[in-house]
C-alpha positions as CSV (number, residue, x, y, z in Angstrom):
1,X,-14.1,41.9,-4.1
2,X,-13.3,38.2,-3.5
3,X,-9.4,37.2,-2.9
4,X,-8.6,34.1,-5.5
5,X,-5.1,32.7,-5.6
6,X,-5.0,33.2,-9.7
7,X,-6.7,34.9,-12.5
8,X,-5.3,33.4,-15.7
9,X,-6.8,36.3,-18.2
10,X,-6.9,36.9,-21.9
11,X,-6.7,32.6,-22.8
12,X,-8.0,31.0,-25.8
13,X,-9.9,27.9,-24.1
14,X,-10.2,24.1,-25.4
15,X,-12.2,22.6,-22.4
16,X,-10.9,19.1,-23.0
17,X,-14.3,17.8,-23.9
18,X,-13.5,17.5,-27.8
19,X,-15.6,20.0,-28.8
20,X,-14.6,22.9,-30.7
21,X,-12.7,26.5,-29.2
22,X,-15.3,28.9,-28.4
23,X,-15.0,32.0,-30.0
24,X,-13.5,35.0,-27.9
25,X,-10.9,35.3,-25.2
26,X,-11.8,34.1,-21.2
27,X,-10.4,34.9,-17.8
28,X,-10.5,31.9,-15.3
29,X,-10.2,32.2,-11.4
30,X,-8.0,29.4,-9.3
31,X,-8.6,29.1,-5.9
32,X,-7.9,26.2,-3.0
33,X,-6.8,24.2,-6.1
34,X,-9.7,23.9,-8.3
35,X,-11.4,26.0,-11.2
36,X,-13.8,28.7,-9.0
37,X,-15.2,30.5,-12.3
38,X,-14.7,31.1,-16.1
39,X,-16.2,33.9,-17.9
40,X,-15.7,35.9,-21.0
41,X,-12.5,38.3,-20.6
42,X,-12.7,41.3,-18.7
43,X,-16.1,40.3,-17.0
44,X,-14.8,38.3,-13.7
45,X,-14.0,41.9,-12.2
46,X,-15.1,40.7,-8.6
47,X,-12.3,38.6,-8.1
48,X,-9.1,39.9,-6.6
49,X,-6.6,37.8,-7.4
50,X,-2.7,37.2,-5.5
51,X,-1.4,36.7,-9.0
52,X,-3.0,37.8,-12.5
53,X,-1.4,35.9,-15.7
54,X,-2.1,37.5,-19.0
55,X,-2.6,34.7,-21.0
56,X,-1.8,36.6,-24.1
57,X,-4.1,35.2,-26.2
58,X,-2.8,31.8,-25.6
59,X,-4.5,28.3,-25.6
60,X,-5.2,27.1,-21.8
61,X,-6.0,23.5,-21.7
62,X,-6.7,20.6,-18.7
63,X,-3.0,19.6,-17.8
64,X,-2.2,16.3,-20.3
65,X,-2.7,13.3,-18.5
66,X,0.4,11.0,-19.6
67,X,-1.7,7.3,-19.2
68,X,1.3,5.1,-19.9
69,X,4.5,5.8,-17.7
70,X,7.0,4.1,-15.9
71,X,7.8,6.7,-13.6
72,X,6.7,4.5,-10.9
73,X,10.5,4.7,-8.8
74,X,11.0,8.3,-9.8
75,X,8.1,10.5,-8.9
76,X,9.6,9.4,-5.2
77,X,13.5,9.4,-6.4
78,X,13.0,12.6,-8.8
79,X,9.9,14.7,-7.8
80,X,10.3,17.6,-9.9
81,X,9.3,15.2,-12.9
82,X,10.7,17.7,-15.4
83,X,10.5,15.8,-18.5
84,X,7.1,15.2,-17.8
85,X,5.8,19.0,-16.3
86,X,8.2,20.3,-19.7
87,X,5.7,19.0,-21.9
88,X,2.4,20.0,-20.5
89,X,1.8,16.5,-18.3
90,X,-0.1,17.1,-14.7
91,X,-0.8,13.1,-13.9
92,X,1.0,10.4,-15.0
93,X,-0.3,6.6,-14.9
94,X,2.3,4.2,-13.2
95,X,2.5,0.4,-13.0
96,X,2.1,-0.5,-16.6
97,X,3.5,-3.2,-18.2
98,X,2.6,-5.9,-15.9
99,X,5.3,-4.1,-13.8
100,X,4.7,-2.0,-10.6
101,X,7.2,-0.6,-7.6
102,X,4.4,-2.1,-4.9
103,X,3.5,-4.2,-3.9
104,X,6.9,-5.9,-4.5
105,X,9.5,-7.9,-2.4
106,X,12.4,-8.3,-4.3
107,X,15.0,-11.6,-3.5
108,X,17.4,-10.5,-5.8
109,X,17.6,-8.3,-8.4
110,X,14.0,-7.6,-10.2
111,X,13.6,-9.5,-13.1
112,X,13.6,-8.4,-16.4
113,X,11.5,-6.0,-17.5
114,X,11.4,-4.4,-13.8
115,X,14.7,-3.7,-14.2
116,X,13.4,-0.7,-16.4
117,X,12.1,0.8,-13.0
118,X,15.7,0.8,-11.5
119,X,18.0,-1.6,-9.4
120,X,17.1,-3.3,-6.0
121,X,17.4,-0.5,-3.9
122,X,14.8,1.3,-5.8
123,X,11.7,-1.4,-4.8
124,X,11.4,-0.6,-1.5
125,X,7.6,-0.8,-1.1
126,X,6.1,-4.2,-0.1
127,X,3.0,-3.2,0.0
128,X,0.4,-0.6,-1.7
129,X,0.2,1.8,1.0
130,X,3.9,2.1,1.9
131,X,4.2,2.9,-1.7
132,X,1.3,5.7,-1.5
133,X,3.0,7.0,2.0
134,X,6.6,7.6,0.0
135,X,4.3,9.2,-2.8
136,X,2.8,11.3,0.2
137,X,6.2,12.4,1.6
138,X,7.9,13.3,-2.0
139,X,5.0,15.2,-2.9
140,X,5.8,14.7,-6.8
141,X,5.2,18.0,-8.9
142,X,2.8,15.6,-10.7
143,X,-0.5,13.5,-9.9
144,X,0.5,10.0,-9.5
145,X,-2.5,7.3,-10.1
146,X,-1.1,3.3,-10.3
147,X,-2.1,0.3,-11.9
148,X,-1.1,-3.0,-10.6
149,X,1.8,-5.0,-12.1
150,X,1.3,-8.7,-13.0
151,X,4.9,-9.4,-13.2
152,X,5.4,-7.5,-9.9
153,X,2.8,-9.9,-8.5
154,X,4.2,-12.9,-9.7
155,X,8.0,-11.8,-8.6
156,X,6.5,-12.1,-5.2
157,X,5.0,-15.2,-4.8
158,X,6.2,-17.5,-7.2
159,X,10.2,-19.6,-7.0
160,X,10.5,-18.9,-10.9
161,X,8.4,-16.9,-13.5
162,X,9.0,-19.5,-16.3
163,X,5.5,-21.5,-15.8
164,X,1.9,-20.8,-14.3
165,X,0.9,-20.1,-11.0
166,X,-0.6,-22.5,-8.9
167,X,-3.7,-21.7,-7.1
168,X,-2.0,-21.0,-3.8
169,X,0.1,-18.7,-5.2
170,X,-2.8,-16.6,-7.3
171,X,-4.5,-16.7,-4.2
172,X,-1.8,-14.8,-2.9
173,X,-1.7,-12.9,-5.9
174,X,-5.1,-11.7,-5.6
175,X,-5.3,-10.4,-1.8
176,X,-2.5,-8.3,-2.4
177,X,-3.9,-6.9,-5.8
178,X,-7.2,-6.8,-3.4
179,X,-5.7,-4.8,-1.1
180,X,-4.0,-2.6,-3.5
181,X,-7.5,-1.4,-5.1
182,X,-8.8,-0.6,-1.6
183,X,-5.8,1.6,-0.9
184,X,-7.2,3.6,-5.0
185,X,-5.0,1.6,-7.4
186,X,-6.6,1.8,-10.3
187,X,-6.6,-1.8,-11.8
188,X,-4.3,-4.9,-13.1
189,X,-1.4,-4.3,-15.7
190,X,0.0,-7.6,-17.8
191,X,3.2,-7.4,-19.9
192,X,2.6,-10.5,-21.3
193,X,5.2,-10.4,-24.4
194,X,7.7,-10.3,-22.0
195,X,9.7,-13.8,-20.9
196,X,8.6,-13.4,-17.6
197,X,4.9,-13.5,-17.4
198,X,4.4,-14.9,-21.4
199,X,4.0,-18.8,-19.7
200,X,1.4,-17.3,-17.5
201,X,-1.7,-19.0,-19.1
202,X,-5.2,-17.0,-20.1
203,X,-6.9,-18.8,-16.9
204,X,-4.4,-17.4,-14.8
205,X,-4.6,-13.5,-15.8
206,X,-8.5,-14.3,-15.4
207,X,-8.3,-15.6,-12.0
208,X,-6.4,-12.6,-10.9
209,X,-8.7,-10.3,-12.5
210,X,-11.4,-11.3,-11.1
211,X,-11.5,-8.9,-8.2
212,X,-11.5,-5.8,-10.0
213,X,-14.8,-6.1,-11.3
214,X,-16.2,-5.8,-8.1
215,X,-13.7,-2.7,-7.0
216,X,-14.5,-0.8,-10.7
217,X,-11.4,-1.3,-11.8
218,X,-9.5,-1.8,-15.3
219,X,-7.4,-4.4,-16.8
220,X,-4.7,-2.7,-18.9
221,X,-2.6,-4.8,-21.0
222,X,0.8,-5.1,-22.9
223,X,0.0,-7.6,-25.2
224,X,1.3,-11.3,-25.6
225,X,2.3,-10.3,-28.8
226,X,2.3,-7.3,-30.9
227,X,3.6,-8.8,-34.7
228,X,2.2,-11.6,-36.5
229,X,0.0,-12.7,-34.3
230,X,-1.5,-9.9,-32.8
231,X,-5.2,-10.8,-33.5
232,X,-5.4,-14.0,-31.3
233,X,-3.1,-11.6,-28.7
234,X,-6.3,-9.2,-29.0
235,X,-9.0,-11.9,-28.8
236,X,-7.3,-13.2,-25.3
237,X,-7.4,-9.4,-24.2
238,X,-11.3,-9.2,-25.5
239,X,-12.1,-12.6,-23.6
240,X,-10.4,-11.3,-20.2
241,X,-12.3,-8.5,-20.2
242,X,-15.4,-10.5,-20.9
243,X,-14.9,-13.0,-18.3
244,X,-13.9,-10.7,-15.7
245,X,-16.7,-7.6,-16.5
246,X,-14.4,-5.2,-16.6
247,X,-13.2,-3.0,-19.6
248,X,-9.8,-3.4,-21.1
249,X,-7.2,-0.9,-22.5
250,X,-4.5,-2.0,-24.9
251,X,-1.4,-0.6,-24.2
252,X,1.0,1.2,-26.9
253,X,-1.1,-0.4,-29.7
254,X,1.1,-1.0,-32.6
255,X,1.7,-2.9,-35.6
256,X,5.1,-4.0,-34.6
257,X,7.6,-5.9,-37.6
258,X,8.1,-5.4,-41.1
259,X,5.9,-8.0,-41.5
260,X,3.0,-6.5,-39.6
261,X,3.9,-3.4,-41.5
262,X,0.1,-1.9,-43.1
263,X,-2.4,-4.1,-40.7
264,X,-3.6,-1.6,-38.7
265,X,-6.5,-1.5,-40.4
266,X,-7.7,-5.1,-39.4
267,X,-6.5,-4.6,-36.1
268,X,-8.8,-1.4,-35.5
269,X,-11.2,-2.9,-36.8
270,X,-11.5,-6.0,-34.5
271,X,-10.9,-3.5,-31.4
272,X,-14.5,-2.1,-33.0
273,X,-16.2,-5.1,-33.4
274,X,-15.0,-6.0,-29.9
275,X,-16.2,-2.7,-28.4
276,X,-19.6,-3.2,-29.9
277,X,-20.0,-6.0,-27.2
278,X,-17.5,-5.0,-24.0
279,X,-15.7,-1.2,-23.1
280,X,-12.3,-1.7,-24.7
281,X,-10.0,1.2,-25.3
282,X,-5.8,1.6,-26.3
283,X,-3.6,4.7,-26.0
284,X,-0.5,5.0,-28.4
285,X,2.6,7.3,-28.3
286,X,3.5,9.5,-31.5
287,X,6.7,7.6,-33.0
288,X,7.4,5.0,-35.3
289,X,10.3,3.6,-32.5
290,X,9.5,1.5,-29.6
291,X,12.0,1.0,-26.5
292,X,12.1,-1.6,-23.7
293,X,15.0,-3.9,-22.6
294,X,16.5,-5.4,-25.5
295,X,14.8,-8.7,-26.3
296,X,16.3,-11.6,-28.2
297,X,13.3,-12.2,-29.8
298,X,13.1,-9.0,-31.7
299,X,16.9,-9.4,-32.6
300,X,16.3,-8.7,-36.6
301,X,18.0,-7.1,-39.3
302,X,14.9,-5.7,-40.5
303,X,15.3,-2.6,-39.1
304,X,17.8,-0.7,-37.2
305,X,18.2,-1.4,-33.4
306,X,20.0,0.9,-31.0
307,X,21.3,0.0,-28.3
308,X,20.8,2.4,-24.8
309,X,22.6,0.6,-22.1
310,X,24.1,-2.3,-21.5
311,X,25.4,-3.6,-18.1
312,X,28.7,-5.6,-19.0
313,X,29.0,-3.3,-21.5
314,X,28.1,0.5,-21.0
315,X,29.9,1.8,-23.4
316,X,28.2,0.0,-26.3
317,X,25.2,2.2,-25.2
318,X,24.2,4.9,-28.0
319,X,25.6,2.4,-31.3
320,X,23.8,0.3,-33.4
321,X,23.0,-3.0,-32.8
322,X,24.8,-3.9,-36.4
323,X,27.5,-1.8,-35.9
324,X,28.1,-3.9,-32.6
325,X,28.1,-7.3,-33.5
326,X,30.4,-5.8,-36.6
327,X,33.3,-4.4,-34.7
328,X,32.9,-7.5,-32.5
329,X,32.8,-10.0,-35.7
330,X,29.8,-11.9,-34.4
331,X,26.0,-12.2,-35.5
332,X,23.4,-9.9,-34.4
333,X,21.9,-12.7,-32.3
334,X,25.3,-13.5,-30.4
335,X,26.3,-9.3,-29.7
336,X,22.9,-8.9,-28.1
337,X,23.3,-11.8,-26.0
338,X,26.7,-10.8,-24.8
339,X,25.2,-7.0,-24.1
340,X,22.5,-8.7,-21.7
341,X,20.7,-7.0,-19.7
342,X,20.5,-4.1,-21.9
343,X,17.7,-1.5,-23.2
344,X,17.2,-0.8,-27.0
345,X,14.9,1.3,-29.2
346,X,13.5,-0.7,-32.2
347,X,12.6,1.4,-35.3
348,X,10.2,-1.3,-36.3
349,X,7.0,0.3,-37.2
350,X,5.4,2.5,-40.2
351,X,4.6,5.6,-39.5
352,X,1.0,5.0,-41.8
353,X,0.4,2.5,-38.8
354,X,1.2,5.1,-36.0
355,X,-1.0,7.7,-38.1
356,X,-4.1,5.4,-38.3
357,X,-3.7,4.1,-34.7
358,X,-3.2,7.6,-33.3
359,X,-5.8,9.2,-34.8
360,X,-8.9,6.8,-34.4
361,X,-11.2,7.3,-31.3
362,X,-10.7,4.7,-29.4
363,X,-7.4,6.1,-28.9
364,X,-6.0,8.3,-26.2
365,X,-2.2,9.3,-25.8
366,X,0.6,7.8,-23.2
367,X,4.3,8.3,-23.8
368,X,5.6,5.3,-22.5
369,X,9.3,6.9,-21.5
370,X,11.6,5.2,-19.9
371,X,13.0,7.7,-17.2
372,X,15.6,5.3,-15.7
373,X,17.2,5.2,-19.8
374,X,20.5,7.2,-20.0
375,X,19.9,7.4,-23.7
376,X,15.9,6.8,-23.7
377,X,13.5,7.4,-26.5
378,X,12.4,11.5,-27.1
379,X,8.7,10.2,-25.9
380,X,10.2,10.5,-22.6
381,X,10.3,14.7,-23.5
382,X,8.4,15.4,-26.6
383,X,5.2,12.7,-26.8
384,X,2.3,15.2,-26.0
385,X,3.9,18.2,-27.7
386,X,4.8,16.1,-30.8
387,X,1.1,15.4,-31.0
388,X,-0.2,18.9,-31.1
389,X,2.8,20.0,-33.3
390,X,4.0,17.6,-36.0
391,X,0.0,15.6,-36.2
392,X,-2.5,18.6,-35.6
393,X,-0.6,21.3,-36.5
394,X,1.2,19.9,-39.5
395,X,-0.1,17.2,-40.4
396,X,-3.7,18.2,-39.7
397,X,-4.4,14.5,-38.6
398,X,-7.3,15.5,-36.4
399,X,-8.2,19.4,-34.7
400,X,-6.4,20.7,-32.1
401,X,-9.8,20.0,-29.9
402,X,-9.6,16.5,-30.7
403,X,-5.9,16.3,-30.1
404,X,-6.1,17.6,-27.0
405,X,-9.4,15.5,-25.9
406,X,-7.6,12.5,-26.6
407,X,-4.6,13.6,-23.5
408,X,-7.4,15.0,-21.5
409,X,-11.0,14.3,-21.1
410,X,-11.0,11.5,-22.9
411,X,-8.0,10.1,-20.6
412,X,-9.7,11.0,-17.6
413,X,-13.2,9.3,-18.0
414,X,-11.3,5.8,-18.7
415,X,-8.8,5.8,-15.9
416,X,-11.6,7.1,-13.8
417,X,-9.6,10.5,-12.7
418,X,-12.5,12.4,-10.8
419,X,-12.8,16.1,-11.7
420,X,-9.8,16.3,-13.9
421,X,-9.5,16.0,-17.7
422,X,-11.9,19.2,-18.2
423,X,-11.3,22.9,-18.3
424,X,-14.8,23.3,-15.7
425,X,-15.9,24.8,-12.6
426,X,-15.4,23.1,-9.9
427,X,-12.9,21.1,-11.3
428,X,-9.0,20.4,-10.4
429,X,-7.0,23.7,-12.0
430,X,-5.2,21.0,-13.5
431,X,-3.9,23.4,-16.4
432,X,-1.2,23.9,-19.2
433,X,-1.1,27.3,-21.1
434,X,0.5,26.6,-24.6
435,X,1.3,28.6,-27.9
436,X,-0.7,26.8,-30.5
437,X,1.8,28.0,-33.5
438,X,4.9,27.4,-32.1
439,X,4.3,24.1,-29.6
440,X,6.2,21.1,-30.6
441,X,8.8,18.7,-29.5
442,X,12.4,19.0,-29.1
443,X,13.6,15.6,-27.9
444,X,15.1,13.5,-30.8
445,X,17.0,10.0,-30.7
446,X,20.2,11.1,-30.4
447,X,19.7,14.6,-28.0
448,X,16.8,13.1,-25.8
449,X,16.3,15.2,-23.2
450,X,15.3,18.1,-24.2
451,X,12.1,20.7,-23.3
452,X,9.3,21.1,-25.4
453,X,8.6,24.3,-27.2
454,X,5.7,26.4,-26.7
455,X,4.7,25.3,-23.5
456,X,4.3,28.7,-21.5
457,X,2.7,27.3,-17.9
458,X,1.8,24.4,-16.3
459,X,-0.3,24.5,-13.2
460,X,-0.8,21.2,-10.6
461,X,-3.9,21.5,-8.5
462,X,-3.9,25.4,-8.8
463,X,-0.3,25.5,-8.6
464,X,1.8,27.4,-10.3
465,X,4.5,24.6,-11.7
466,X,6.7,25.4,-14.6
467,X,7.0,28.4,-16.7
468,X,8.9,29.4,-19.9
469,X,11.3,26.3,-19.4
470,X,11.6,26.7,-15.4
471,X,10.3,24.5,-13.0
472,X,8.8,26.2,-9.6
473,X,9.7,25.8,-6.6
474,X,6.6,24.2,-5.4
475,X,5.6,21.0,-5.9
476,X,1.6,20.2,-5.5
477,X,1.7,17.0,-7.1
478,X,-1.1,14.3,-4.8
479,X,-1.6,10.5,-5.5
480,X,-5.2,10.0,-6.8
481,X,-7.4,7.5,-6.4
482,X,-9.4,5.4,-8.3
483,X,-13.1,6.7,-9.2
484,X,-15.6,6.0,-11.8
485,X,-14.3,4.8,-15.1
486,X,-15.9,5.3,-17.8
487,X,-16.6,3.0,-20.6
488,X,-15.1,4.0,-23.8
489,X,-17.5,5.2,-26.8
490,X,-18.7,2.3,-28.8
491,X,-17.4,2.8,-32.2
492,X,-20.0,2.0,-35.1
């Protein structure tokens, strides 16, 4: 007999690859942290394991791999990570956004949107490594792999944000993003639709690019715009990925405005024609809602916009917009300015969009929560359940293979996550154990925070992490580095 930490017996197994369940029921050994053996159940009888879970018939899965967080402060401030182990999520991507907690020296308060990451006291990691030795010390119950932020970059070097960096100050720029990709980061992050990297110019993003070609890494972007102009926003994308040689992912792709409302279509299909040429790739979260700070450009009465938090005025947080500027007897445009800074969640997009988006190949899955929200958007809780509840189980928008491929293997090959995504020998036991008929989110607008249904265990590098609604004790969480990415599939 061979000792083994875990048998996990009796499972239903998607692999993570995208192709279909086998038929039958499968054991699988743990050991040291990775995936020692898989074999039909019953037949791994030379193993002798410390702990045997019946899987009962279950689905076991990789661990979802959450691509677009901003966790970034709070897998150091909050290790256990329970909105994010409660749904099934064994890494989470940091630094999106154009906004990063390192490298960043702060002279004030961080400008907006790295406020969303916390206050001042929360950025206490001026460079790349201090940030992976915190990570090293909290030992998240989650992998952590980080993009660079833009903003973050910018913040640092430059006296104010409202113009383009001079060529000193990309310089500077560009050893520190240097020196962050040979500490594992995994590439560049823009958030150019926000005020405080929009006057950065194309040129600009390109220069500081650059370097990641030569270091394999990615440029992941929050476009300059996501409403009416959201074509030319994708060409600049497309022609920074060109000039630089390195393949882009759009961030939270979405047709954003009532205006915008039924172009997804056209906007798929020039990410295909694109990809036919370059590796370009996008990730989307399951809701018709978006949140961020609230910005006066989106101030509309189009739709309804609710309001989180707000700093002069907290206890606005959880109303309307409209019913705001109402009680107040002032405009929508003048209430939002008085509730500045504040967070909102815009219910500005059509779910036909969301559909379309989420369930074409190009796309893999990122929840985008905002952790540091008092009152933030269910994504924070529910994204990945939602997704294999309400779209594959209910809606059949794709098979639970495909569903579970697109927060998996799929997610793994383009942030270049070595030996994770797939349910393999040899691999990280990376794993979530899930019932198939009853998962599905709990986490609505107004009751955010609430645990998933459904998911029955999560392990983190062979670690047993959460079960039936409990966290563990132990937290096995490790930063990973950056390793081969993977161009995306060209679509025909």
């Amino acid at each position: 007999m061979t000792p083994c930490d875990t048998l996990i017996a009796n499972v239903r197994l998607i692999d993570g690859s995208g192709n279909p369940a086998p038929e039958g029921r499968f054991d699988l050994v743990v050991d040291g942290g990775r995936i020692r053996a898989i074999g039909a159940a019953g037949t791994l009888t030379e193993w002798q394991p410390a702990e045997r879970i019946d899987g009962a018939g279950q689905v076991l899965s990789p661990g979802f791999i959450d691509v677009h967080t901003h966790d970034d402060t709070n897998v150091v401030r909050m290790p256990e990570m329970i909105p994010k182990l409660s749904q099934g999520v064994t890494t989470v991507i940091v630094g999106n956004c154009g906004i990063s907690a390192a490298p960043v020296t702060l002279a004030g308060d961080p400008p907006d949107p790295m406020n969303l990451l916390g206050e001042a006291d929360a950025f206490r990691y001026p460079t790349f490594a201090s940030y992976v030795e915190a990570l090293e010390r909290a030992q998240p119950a989650v992998n952590v792999a980080a993009l660079i932020g833009h903003t973050a970059l910018r913040s640092n070097h430059m006296d104010r944000l409202d113009r383009g960096a001079t060529h000193a100050e990309i310089e500077a720029m560009r050893a520190q993003l240097r020196e962050a990709l040979d500490g594992g980061a995994l590439g560049l992050s823009t958030g150019l639709a926000y005020a405080n990297a929009n006057a950065a110019p194309t040129s600009e993003v390109v220069a500081l690019a650059e370097p990641l070609a030569e270091a394999g890494g990615l440029y992941a972007t929050h476009l300059r715009t996501e409403f009416a102009e959201i074509l030319e926003a994708l060409d600049e994308a497309f022609r920074i990925g060109r000039n630089t040689r390195v393949p882009v992912v759009v961030s939270h792709l979405k047709c954003a405005g009532v205006d915008n409302w039924g172009r997804s279509g056209e906007v798929l299909d020039a990410i295909e024609k694109a990809s036919r040429f370059q590796p370009i790739g996008c990730d989307c979260y399951p809701y018709a809602a978006s949140s961020s700070t609230l910005d006066l450009k989106q101030v509309t009465d189009d739709f309804d916009i609710l309001v989180t938090w707000s700093q002069p005025h907290p206890e606005q947080g959880g109303k309307l917009l409209a019913e705001i500027a109402a009680g107040w007897g002032v405009d929508l445009m003048e209430a939002a300015k008085r509730l500045q800074p504040a967070g909102a969640v815009y219910h500005g997009m059509n779910e036909d969009d969301v559909r379309r988006i989420l369930r074409h190949p190009a796309t893999v899955v990122g929840s985008d929560g905002l952790p540091n929200d008092p009152l933030p958007h269910p994504r924070l809780w529910g994204a990945f359940p939602r997704v294999l509840g309400r779209y594959s189980r209910e809606q059949q928008l794709f098979p639970l293979a495909e569903a579970v491929h697109k927060m998996t293997g799929l997610s793994a090959a383009r942030f270049g996550l070595t030996d994770r995504g797939l349910v393999k020998e040899g691999y990280w036991a990376d794993l979530v154990l899930f019932d198939p008929d009853t998962v599905a989110d709990a986490a609505t607008f107004t009751d955010p925070m609430q645990p998933a249904h459904g998911i029955r265990a999560v392990w983190v590098n062979g670690v047993l992490s959460y079960r039936d609604k409990t966290p563990m004790p132990a937290r096995a969480g490790r930063f990973l580095k950056r390793g081969r990415i993977a161009a995306p599939a060209t679509v025909a």
